[in-house]
N, C-alpha and C positions, 0 to 999 in steps of 0.2 A: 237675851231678849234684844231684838234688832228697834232703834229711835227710827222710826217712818214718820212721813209727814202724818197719817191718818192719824197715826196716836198720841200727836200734838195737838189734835185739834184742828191740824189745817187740812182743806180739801181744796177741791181748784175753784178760785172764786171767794171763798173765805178766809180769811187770814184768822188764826188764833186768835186769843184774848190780849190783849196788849195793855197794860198799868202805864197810866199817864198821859194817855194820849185823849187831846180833846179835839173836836172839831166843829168848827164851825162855818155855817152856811147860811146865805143869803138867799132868801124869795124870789122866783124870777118874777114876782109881781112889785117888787120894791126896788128892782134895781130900774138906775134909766143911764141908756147906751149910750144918748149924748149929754152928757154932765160935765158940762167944760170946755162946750165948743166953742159958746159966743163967750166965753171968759176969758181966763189967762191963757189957754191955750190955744188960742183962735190965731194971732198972732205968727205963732211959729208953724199952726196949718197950713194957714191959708195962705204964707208968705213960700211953702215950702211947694205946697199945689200951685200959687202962679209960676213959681222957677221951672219946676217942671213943665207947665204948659204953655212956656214961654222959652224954653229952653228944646224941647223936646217935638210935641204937638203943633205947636205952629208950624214950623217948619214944613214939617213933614206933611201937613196938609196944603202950604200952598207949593210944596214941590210937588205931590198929587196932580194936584189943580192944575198946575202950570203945563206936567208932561200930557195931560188929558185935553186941557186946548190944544198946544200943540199938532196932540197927535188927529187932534181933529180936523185942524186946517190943514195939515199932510195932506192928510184924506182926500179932503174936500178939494186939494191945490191939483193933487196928481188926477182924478176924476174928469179935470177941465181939457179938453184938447185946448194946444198953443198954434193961436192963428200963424206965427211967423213957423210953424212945422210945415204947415199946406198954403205958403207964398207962392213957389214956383207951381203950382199945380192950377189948369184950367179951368171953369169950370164948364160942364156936361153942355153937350150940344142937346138943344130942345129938339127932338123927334117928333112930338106928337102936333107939328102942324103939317104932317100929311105931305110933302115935300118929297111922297117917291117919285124918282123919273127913271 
């Protein structure tokens, strides 16, 4: 006679009968998710979340910030023609007063 799972009792998904095991389980209507935020543990949170966003997030938001002006005044700088480019250059003889001879 061959022991297979089926003739223990197990199939996929059920485990056999098991002596001595108890379990226990809580409500998801009694537990609450933050229980120890504004207490003892608020401290090592929230000291833990400014390090990082002060360590981390700052930064890197006003390095953001900084290359995005930046690259905005580029922009804005190369856009301009530079009067001392067109110094030596004359400007346009007026035609339209009729001056053919």
């Amino acid at each position: 006679m061959r022991l297979s799972l089926s003739r223990l009792g197990m199939t996929w998904g059920r485990i056999g009968q098991q002596r001595g095991k108890v379990e226990y389980t809580l409500s998801a209507y009694e537990q609450n998710p933050y229980a120890g935020v504004f207490g003892d543990v608020s401290y090592r949170y929230y000291s833990r979340l400014f390090k990082t966003l002060f360590t981390i997030w700052v930064p890197n938001i006003l390095l953001g910030y900084g290359v995005f002006t930046w690259a905005n005044w580029e922009y804005t700088r190369c856009q301009r023609k530079l009067p001392s480019q067109f110094a030596d250059e004359k400007p346009p003889e007026n035609e339209a007063h009729g001056d053919d001879k």
